[in-house]
C-alpha positions, 0 to 999 in steps of 0.5 A: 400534702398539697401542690401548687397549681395554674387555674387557667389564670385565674383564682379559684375558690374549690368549693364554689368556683368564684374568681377570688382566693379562697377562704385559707387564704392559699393564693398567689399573686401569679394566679396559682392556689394550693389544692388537694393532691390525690383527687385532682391527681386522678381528675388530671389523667388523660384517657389511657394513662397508666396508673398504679394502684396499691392497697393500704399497708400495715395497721392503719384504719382497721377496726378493733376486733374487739366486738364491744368497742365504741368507734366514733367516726369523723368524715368530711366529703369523701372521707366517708368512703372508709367510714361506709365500708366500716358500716357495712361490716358492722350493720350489713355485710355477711362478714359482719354476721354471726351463723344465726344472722345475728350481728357480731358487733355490739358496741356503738358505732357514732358517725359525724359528717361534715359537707358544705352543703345538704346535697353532698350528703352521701349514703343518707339512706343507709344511715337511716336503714342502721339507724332504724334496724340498729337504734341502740349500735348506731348514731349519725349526725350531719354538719352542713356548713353552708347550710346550718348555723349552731347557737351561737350563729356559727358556721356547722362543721363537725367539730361545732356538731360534736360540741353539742354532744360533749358530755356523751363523747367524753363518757365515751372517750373515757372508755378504753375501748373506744376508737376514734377515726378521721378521714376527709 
């Protein structure tokens, strides 16, 4: 879902703020262009609004419980937020640990996140700590659009990433017991 709003007169391109419609082509001649809703809904509180906040509801984005499950994770900008919480649990938190202070989680858990550039990489470091202290459970790879190119010269997104990894992915995907997530 997206709304239409006035960007004082002018276009605007959300990823770097130039003066000209942006890359989907979400421009009006009246000067207003499309953009994202919940975000920019939040930006455009005032000082002591009033804001209801409500928790998921139902089955959506939990993890299988399952322990041996494969979860490959897909994350754009903030849509890492979820994939952090499900990392936590699986490598960090106590919910996550057996009385011993062994890990319940066993299977493989395989992030890929996309930004437009190297210094919107979130939570770098704590991918490198899984990584090092789990190097058989966790695996993450970075798409920086603007900043690296595959080999054919394409622009890096996750999906242009997840193609230099096909034959693991679909050995993968062929399991029942993998789960894919997406959020950004």
């Amino acid at each position: 879902v997206k709304r239409v709003v006035d960007v004082r007169g002018q276009y605007a391109n959300r990823e770097v703020g130039e003066d000209k419609p942006d890359k989907a082509g979400t421009v009006f001649a009246d000067k207003k262009v499309y953009r994202g809703v919940c975000s920019n809904h939040i930006c455009d509180f005032s000082l002591g609004d009033d804001v209801l906040i409500t928790g998921p509801t139902g089955a959506e984005m939990l993890l299988p419980e399952d322990q041996d499950s494969n979860i490959i994770m897909l994350a754009t900008g903030t849509g890492i937020a979820p994939m952090r919480s499900y990392m936590r649990l699986l490598f960090n938190d106590k919910a996550g640990a057996n009385a011993d202070g062994s890990r319940k989680f066993k299977g493989l858990a395989w992030l890929f996140m996309g930004v437009p550039f190297a210094k919107s990489l979130l939570y770098d470091d704590e991918h490198s700590d899984y990584k090092a202290k789990y190097p058989d459970q966790f695996r993450y790879d970075y798409a920086v659009s603007r900043e690296q190119k595959n080999a054919a010269g394409q622009k890096m997104y996750i999906q242009t990433k997840m193609a230099e990894y096909t034959e693991d992915l679909w050995q993968l995907m062929q399991k029942p017991n993998t789960h894919i997530f997406m959020c950004g």
